[in-house]
C-alpha positions in Angstrom: 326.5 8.1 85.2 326.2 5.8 82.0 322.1 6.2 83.2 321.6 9.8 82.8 324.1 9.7 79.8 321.5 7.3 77.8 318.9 9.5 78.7 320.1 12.5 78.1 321.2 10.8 74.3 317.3 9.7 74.2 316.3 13.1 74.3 318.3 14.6 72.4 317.2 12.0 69.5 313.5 12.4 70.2 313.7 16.3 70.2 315.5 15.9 66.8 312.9 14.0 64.9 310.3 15.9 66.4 311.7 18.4 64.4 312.2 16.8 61.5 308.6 15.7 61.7 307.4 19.0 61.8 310.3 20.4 59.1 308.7 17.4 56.5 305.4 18.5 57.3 305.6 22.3 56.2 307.9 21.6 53.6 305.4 18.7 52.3 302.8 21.6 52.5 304.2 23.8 50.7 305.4 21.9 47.9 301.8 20.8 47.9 300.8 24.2 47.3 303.6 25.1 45.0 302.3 22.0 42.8 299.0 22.8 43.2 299.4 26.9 42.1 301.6 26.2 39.4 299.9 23.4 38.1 297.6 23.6 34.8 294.2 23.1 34.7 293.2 20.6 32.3 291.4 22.0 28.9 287.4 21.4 29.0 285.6 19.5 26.2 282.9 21.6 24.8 281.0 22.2 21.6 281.2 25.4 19.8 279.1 27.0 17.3 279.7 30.2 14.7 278.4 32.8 15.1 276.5 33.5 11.6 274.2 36.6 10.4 271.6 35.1 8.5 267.9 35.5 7.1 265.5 35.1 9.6 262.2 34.0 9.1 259.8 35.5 11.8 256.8 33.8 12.7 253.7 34.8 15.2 253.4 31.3 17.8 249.8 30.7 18.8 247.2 27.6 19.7 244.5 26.6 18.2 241.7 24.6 17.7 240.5 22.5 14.3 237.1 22.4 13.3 236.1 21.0 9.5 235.2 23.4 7.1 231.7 21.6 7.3 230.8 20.1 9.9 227.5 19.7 11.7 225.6 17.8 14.3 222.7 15.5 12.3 219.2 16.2 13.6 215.6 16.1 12.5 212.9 18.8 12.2 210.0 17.1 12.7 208.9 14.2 15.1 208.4 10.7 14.3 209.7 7.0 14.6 213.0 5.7 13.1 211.6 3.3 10.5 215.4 2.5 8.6 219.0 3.7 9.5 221.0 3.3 6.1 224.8 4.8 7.7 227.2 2.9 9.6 229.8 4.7 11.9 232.4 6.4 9.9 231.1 5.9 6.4 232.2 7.7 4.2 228.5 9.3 2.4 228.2 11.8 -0.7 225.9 14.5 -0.5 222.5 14.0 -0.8 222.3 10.4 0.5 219.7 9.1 2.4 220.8 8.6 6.1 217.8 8.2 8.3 214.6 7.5 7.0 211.4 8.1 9.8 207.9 6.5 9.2 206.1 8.7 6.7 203.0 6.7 6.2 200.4 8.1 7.0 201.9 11.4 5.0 202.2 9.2 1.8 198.6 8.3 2.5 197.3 11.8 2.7 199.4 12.7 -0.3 196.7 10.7 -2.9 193.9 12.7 -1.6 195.5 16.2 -1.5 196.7 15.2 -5.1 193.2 14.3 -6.1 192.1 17.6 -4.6 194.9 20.0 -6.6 193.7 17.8 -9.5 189.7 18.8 -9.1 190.8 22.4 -8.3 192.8 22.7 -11.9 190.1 21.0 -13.4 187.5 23.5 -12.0 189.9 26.7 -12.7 190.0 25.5 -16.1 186.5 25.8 -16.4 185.9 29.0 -14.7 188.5 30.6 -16.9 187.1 29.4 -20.5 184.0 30.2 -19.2 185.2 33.8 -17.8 186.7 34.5 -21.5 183.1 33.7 -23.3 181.5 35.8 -21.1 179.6 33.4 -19.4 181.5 33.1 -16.5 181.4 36.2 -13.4 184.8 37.4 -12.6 183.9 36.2 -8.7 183.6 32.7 -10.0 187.3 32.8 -11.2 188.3 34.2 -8.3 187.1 31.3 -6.5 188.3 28.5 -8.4 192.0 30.5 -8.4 191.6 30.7 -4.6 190.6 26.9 -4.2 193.5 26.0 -6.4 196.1 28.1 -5.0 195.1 26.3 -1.5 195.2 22.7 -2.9 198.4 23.3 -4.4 200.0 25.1 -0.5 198.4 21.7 1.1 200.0 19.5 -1.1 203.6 21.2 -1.3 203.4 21.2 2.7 202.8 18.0 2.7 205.7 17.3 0.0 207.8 19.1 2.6 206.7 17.1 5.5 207.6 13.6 3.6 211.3 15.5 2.7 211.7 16.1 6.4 211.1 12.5 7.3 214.3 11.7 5.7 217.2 12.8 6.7 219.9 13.7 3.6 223.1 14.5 4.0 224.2 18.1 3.6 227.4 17.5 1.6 230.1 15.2 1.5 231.9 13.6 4.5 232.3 11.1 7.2 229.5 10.2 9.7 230.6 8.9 13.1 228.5 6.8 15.4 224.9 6.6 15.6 223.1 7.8 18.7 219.4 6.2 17.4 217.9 3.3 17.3 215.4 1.5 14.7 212.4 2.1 16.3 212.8 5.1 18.2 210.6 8.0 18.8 212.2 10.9 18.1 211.8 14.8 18.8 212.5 17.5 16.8 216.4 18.6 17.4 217.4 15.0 18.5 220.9 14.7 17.4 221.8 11.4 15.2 225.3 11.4 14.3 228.3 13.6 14.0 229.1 15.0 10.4 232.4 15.8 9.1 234.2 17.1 5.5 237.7 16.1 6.7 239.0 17.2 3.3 239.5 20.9 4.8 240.0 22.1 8.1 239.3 25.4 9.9 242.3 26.5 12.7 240.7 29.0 15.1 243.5 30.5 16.9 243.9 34.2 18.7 247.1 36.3 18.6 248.3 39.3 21.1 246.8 43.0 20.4 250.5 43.5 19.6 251.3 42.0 16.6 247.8 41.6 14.9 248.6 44.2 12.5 251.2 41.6 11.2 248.4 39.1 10.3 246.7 39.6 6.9 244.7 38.2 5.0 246.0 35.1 2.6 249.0 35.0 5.3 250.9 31.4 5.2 250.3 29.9 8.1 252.0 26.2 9.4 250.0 23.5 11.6 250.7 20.3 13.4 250.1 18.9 16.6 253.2 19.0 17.6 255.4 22.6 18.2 258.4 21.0 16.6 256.5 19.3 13.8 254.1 21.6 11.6 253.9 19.7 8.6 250.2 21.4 7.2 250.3 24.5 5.1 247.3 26.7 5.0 246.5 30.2 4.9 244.7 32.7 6.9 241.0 33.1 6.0 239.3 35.6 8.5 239.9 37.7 11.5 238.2 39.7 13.6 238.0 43.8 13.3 238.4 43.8 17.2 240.6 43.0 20.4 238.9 41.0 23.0 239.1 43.5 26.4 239.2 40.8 28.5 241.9 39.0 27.4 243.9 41.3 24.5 243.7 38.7 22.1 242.4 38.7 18.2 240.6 35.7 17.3 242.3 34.5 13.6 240.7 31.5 11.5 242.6 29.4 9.0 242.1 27.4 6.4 244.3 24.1 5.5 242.9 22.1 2.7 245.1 19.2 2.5 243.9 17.3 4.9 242.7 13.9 2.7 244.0 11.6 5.1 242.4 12.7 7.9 245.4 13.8 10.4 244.1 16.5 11.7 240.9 15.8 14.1 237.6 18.5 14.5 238.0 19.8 18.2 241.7 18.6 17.8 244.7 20.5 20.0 247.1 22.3 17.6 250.0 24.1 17.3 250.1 27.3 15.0 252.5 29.3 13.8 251.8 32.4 11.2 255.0 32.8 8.7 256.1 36.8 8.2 257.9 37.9 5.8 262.0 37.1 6.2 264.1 39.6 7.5 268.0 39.5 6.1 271.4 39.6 8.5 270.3 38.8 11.3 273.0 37.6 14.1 271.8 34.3 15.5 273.3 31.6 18.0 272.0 28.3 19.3 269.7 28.5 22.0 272.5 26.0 23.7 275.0 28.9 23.5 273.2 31.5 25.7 273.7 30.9 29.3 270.7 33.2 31.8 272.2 34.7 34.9 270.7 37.0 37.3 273.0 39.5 35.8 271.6 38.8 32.4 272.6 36.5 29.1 275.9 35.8 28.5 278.2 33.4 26.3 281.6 32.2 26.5 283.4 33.3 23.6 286.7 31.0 22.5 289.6 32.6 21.3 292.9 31.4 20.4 295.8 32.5 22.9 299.8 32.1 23.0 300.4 30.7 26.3 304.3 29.8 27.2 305.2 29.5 23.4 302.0 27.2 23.4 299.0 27.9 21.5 295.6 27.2 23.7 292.2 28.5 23.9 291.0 29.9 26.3 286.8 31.6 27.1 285.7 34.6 27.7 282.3 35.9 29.1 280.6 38.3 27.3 277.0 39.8 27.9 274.5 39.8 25.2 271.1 41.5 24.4 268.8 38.6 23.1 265.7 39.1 20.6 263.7 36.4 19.5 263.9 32.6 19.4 263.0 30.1 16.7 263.8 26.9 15.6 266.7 26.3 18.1 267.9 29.9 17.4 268.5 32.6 19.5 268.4 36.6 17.9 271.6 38.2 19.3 270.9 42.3 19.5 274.2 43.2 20.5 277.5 41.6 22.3 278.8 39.4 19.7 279.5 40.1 15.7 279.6 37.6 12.9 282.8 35.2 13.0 283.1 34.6 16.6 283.5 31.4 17.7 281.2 30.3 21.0 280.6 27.5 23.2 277.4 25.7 22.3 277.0 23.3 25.1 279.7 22.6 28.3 279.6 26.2 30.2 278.5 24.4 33.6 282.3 23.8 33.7 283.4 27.2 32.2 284.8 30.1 34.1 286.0 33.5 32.4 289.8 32.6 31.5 288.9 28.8 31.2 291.2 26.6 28.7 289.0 24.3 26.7 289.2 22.2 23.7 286.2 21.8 21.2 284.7 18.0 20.2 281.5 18.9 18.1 281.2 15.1 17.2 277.8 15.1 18.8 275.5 18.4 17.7 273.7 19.0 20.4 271.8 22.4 19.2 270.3 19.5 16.6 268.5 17.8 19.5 264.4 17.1 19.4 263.7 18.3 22.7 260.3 16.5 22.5 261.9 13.3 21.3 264.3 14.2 24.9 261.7 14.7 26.9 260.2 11.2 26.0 263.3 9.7 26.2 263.9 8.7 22.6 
């Protein structure tokens, strides 16, 4: 009796925390969710930005390549052997300087004797002519002695010119890069010697869209540098040509920047280009940073200031734009957003519509170089 009256107690007791197991469970649960759905969400540190109408200053973006404003490839006329080279690589030479001189002579040799011959052919014109105003003289006799000294003097300035050609001057005033001769040498006519280069002024040659060549002018500013962040050479626009290119659309432009004395800018060098228009006023602008691409389209997250439980928060809200154009870490805003607004610059990975956030602009991160990011500096 006692037996089935401890078992029958046993039972009882197991049956009852059994169900207080499974009472603790659902009510843990649903406190858990009852925390959980009542609980806030913690404010979001982002940066924000204002939304400002200012001037914009337009700019056509293009590439180009530098060539000096003289510049040429050294080479000889005539044939002959390299008797003196009076350059060394990247001297600096003024115009007219000897730079190459190639043997000249047996031209020097021949120049005494066709001297000596112009000499007898004045001589005998002379003669004929006194004669021919005396009387004495025929008229075919002067004709003669005009015709031989009209010849000596053709022989002798040909061979005036041949001696010029045998040395090589320079053209103007630059810097001469490395010799491709030798002393000694036997050269043909064309054989290059050396690069030549007035780095004092530099030619950009550069092509722009069909679209907006009607925007390039003559005179036009235009910005250089090899970097697209960092144009720090002025110049202006020089030529362009009266057609479009039909097989790529383009309109080949060529500039002019003339402060090149130290040499920065390189012929054949890559370059960045960037042709200044005129400024247009109020225009409504955010950072770059601020507009978020969806496949819906741009957006932003908007910050406003909201009265939550007698508490004063802010809170985001999406809001689709229309973007324009893009410059200097700027982004043209058509339509969405008006002048004032506050918007989040940087932190909407971790934004929903609704979101409570609180601003920290101690770093400006629409102030980043992203070339200086991208190489880790």
């Amino acid at each position: 009796m006692k037996r089935r009256l401890v078992v029958t107690l046993v039972f009882v007791l197991a049956i009852g925390l059994c169900a207080g197991l499974i009472w603790f469970n659902f009510f843990k649960e649903r406190m858990i969710k009852d925390f959980f759905a009542n609980m806030k969400p913690p404010a979001q540190a982002v940066s924000s930005a204002k939304v400002e109408a200012k001037t914009w200053n337009p700019a056509i973006g293009a590439i180009g390549t530098a060539r000096a404003a003289n510049g040429v490839e050294l080479a000889f006329e005539t044939a002959g052997i390299v008797k003196e080279i009076q350059f060394k690589a990247n001297q600096n030479v003024t115009k007219g300087a000897v730079l190459v001189q190639l043997d000249d002579t047996v031209e020097r040799a021949d120049l005494q004797d066709v001297q000596a011959n112009v000499k007898t052919a004045e001589s005998a014109f002379e003669r004929a002519k006194t004669l021919s105003s005396r009387g004495y003289g025929t008229e075919a006799n002067f004709d003669q002695a005009s015709a031989f000294l009209a010849a000596a003097r053709s022989r002798l300035a040909r061979l005036q010119a041949t001696i010029e050609q045998k040395a090589l001057k320079a053209p103007f005033s630059g810097v001469i890069g490395i010799p491709r001769i030798d002393v000694g040498q036997y050269l043909q006519p064309g054989t290059v010697i050396a690069s030549f280069q007035d780095l004092d002024s530099m030619k950009v040659d550069f092509t722009v869209p069909e679209q907006v060549a009607a925007d390039v002018k003559l005179g036009q500013e235009v910005h250089v540098g090899v970097s697209e962040t960092n144009l720090p050479f002025s110049g202006k626009v020089i030529g362009k040509d009266p057609r479009v290119d039909p097989k790529t659309r383009l309109v080949s432009v060529q500039a002019l920047v003339e402060d090149n004395k130290d040499g920065s800018i390189l012929p054949g060098q890559f370059l960045h280009v960037e042709v200044v228009l005129p400024p247009q006023p109020n225009i409504v602008t955010v950072p770059q940073t601020a507009v978020v691409t969806s496949l819906y389209g741009d957006y932003v997250f908007t910050i406003d200031e909201e009265d939550k439980a007698g508490e004063k928060v802010l809170t985001t809200k999406q809001v689709f734009v229309k973007t324009g154009r893009r410059r200097g870490g700027a982004i043209e805003v058509v339509s969405g957003i008006t002048p004032g607004q506050l918007v989040v610059a940087s932190g909407q990975n971790k934004l929903q519509a609704g979101s409570t956030v609180k601003i920290n602009n101690s770093v400006d991160v629409t102030k980043f170089d992203a070339t200086k990011l991208a190489n880790g500096q």
